[in-house]
C-alpha positions as CSV (number, residue, x, y, z in Angstrom):
1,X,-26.4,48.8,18.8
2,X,-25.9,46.8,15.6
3,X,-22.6,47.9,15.3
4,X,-21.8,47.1,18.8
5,X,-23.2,43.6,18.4
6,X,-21.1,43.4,15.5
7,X,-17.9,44.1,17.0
8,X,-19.0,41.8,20.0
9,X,-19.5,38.8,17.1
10,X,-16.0,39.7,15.9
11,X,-14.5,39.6,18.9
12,X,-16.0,36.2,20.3
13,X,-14.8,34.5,16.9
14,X,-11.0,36.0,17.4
15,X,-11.5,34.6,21.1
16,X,-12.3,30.4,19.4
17,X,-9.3,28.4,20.1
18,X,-7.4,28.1,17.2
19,X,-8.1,24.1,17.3
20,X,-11.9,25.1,16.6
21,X,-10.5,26.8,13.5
22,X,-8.1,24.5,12.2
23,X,-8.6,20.8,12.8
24,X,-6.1,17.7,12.5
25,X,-7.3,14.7,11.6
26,X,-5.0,11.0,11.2
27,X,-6.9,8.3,9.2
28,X,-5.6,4.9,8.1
29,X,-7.3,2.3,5.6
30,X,-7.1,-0.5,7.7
31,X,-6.7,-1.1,11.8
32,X,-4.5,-3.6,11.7
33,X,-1.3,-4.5,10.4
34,X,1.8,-7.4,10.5
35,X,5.2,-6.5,12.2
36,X,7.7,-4.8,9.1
37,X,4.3,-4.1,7.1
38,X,3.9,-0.6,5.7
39,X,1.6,1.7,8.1
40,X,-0.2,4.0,5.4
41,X,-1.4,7.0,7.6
42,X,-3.0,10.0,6.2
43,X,-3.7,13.3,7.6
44,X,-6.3,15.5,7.4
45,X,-6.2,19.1,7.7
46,X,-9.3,21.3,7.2
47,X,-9.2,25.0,7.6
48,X,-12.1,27.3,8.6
49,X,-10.0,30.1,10.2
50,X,-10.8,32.3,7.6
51,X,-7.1,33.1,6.5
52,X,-4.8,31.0,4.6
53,X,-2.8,28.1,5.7
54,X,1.0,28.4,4.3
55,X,2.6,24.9,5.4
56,X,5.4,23.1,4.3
57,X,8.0,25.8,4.6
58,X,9.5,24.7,7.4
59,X,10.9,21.0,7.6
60,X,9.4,20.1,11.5
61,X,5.8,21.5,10.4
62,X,4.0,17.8,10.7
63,X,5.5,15.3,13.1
64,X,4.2,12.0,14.5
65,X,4.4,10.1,18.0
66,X,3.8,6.9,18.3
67,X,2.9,5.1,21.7
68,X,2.6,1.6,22.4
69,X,0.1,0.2,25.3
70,X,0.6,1.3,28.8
71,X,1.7,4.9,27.4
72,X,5.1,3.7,26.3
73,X,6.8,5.8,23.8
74,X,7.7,4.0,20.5
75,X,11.4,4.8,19.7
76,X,11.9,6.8,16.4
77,X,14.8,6.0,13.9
78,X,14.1,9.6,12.5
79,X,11.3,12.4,11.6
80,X,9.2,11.3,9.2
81,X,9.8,13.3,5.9
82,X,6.8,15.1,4.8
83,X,8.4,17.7,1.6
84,X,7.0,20.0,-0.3
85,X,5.2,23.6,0.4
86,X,1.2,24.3,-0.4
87,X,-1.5,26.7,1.1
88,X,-5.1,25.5,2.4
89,X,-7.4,28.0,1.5
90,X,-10.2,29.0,4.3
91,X,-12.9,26.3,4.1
92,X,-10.5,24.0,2.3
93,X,-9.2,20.4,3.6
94,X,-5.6,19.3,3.0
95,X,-4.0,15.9,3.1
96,X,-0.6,14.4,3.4
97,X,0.2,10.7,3.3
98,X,3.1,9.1,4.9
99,X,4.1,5.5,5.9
100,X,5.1,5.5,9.7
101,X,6.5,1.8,8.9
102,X,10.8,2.8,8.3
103,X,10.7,5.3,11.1
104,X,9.3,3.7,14.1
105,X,9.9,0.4,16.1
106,X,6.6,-1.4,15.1
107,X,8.1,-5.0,14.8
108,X,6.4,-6.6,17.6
109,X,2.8,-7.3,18.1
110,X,0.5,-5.2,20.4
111,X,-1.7,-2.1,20.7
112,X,-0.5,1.4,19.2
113,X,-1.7,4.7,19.0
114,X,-0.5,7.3,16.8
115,X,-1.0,11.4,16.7
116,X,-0.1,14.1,15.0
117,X,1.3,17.8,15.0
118,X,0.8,20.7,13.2
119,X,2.8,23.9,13.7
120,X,1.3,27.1,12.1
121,X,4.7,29.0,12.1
122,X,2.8,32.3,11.4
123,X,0.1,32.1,14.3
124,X,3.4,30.2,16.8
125,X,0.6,27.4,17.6
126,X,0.7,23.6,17.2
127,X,-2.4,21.4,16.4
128,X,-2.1,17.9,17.9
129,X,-4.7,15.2,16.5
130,X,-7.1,13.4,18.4
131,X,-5.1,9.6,19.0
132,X,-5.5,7.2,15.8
133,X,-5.3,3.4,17.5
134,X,-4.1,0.1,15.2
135,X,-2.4,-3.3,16.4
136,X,0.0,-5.4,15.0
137,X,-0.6,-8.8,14.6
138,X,1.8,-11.9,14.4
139,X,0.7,-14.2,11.1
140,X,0.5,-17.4,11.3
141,X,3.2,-19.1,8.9
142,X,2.2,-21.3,6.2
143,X,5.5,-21.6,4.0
144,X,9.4,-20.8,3.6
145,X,12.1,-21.6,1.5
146,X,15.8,-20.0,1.5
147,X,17.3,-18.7,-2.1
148,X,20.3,-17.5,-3.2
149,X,20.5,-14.0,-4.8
150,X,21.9,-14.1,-8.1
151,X,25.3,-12.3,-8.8
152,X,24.6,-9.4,-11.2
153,X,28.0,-8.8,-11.7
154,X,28.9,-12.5,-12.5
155,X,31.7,-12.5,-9.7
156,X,31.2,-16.0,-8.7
157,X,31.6,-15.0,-4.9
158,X,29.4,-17.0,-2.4
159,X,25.6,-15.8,-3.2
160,X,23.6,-13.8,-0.3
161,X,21.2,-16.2,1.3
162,X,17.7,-14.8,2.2
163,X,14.0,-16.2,3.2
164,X,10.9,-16.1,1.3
165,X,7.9,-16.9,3.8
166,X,4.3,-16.7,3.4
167,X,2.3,-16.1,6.3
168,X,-1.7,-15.8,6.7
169,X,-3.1,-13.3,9.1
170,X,-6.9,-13.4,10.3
171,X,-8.1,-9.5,10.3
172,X,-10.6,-8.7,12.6
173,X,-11.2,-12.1,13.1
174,X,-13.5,-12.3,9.8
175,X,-10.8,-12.1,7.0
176,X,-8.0,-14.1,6.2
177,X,-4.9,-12.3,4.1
178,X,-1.7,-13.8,2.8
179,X,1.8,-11.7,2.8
180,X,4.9,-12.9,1.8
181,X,7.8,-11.7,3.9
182,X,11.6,-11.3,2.5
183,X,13.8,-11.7,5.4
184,X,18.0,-12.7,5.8
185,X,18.5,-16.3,6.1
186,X,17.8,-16.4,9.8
187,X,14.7,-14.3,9.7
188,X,15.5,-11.5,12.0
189,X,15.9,-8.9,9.6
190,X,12.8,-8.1,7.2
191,X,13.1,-6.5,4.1
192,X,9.7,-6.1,2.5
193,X,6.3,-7.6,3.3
194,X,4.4,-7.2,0.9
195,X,0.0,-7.6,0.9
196,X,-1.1,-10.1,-1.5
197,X,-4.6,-10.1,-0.7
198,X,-7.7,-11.8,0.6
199,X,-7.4,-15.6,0.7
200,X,-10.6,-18.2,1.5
201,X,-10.3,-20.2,4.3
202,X,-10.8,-23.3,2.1
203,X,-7.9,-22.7,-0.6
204,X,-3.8,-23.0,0.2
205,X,-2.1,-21.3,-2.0
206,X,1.0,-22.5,-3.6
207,X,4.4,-20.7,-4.0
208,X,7.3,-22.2,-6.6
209,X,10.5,-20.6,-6.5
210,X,12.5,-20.7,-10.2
211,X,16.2,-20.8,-11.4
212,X,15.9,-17.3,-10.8
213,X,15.1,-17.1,-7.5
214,X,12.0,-15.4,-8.2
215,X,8.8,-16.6,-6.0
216,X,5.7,-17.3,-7.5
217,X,2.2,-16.8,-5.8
218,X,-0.9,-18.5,-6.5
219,X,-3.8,-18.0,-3.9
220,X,-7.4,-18.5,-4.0
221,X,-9.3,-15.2,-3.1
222,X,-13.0,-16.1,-4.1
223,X,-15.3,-18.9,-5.4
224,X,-13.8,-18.8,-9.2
225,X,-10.8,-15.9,-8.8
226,X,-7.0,-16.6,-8.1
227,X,-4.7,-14.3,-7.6
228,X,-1.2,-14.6,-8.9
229,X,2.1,-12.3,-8.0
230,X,5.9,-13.0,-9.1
231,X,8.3,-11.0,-6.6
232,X,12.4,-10.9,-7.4
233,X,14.9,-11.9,-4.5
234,X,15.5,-8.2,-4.7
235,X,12.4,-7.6,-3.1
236,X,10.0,-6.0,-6.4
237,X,7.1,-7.0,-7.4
238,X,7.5,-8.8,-10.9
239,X,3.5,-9.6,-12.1
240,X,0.2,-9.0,-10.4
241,X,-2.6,-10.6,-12.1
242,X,-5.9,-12.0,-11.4
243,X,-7.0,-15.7,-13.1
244,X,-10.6,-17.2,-13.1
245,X,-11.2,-20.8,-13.0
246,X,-13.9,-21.7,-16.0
247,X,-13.1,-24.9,-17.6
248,X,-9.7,-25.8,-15.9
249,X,-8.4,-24.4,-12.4
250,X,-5.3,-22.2,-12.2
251,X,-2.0,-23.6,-11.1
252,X,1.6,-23.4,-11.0
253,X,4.1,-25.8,-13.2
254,X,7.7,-25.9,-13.0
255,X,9.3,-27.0,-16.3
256,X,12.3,-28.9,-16.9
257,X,14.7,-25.8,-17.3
258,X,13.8,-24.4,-13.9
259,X,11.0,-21.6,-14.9
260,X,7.7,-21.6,-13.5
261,X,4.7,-21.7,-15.7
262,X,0.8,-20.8,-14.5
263,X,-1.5,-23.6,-16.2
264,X,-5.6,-23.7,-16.7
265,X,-7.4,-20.5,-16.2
266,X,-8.4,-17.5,-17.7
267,X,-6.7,-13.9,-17.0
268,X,-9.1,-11.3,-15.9
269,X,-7.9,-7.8,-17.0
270,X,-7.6,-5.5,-13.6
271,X,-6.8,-1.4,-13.1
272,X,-3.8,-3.2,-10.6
273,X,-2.1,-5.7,-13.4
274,X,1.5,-5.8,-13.3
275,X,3.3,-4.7,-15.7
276,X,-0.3,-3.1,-17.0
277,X,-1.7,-4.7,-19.6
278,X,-1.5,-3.4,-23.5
279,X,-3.5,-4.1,-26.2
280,X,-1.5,-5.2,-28.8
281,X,-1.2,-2.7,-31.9
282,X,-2.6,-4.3,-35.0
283,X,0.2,-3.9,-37.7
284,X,-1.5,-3.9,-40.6
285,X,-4.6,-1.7,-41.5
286,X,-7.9,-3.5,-40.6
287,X,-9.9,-4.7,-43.9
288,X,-12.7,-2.6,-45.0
289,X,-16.1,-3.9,-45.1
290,X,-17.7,-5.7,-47.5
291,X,-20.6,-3.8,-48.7
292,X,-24.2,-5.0,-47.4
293,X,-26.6,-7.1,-50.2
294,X,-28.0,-5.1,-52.6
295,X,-25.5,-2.1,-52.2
296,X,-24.1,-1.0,-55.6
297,X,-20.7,-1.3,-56.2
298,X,-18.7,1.8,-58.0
299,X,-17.0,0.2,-61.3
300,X,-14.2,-1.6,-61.6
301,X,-14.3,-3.3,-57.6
């Protein structure tokens, strides 16, 4: 009889649907997001089969659909890459992050849901994820100034024109964050937007543009704290630092041979500085200590 119940045990958890065994799971740091912004999604995959999990062999393994409200299907430019084979171990969870943001149509604002799928190539099942929702927002616009981008190679030919704007988007309807969006000189086409962060409500923040066409950030994010970004007209991001206003508040200064200068404040060293900040090497040996009064000194010092 025990064996019998046994085999009957055995045999009911061979029978559980393989999506009792292996689960798929899509998460996201935030719910909502501006049109061209990068959509961070990660998947979770935990395994209690009981076997191990050999994914990645096969290029279509994880896919993603995207659907817009009303059930509409979100056009896809391509698959989204996901590279590089590992094995989940029984009782072992698995994730993969992607950025749906170059590969489906997300530039206008509205309601989205997103899923995934998992093919097991060795059990010929799929896995689809319970729907992960998010919206995309419209910011309102605060700033914009066109640039010209230098000519690295010194040609002389008419520069390329594009847009630096800052907009201000209202998440959840409780928190205000600034981006600043590189676009062509008409604004249809966006090249980057990139987060710079919580702002208050009662601070503007400024933005200078120098000779080099580099834009300069400063916005208030707290009571005392500033935060401060350069980004190139080639879309990078130059410096990231954080300033805190003690004696004399943070600002920017253009200076009579075009470069922009950040006045009053003090840095505040951060884990997210950029470029990351180094100590400076002392050159010289540091100076030994004097001895303490009253210690002997060995002849001749």
């Amino acid at each position: 009889m025990k064996a019998l119940g046994l085999w009957l045990g055995l045999w009911g958890v061979a029978l559980l649907p393989v999506s009792a065994q292996v689960t798929v799971e899509i998460t996201q740091d935030q719910d909502q997001f501006l049109p061209a912004e990068s959509v961070p999604t990660a998947v979770r995959i935990t395994n209690r089969s009981g076997q191990s999990l050999h994914l990645g062999r096969e290029q279509d393994w994880l896919t993603f659909s995207v659907q817009a409200h009303g059930d509409e299907v979100v056009a896809k430019s391509a698959e989204v890459p996901v590279v590089g084979e590992f094995v989940v171990e029984s009782s072992r969870v698995a994730t993969k992050r992607v950025d749906l943001a170059p590969y489906f149509s997300l530039s206008h604002s509205g309601h989205y849901s997103v899923t995934a799928t998992v093919r097991i190539k060795d059990w010929n099942q799929e896995i689809i994820s319970p729907p992960r929702s998010f919206d995309v927002i419209e910011g309102a616009k605060l700033w914009e100034q066109e640039i010209g981008v230098p000519d690295a190679a010194a040609t002389n030919s008419t520069p390329e024109v594009r847009k630096f704007i800052l907009q201000q988007a209202n998440y959840l309807k409780s928190q205000l964050r600034l981006f600043v969006r590189l676009t062509d000189a008409s604004g249809d086409r966006t090249f980057r937007v990139f987060p710079i962060g919580p702002m208050v409500s009662f601070g503007r923040p400024e933005a200078q543009v120098d000779k080099y066409s580099n834009l300069h950030v400063l916005c208030q994010d707290g009571l005392h704290s500033f935060r401060y970004v350069v980004i190139s007209p080639e879309g990078e991001l130059i410096v990231r630092r954080i300033y805190d206003y003690l004696d004399k508040r943070p600002r920017l200064q253009p200076d009579a041979e075009g470069k922009v200068l950040l006045i009053g404040g003090v840095r505040r060293i951060t884990p997210d500085d950029v470029p990351p900040f180094k100590p400076a090497t002392p050159t010289e040996e540091a100076p030994k200590p004097l001895p303490s009064p009253g210690e002997l000194l060995p002849p001749g010092s």
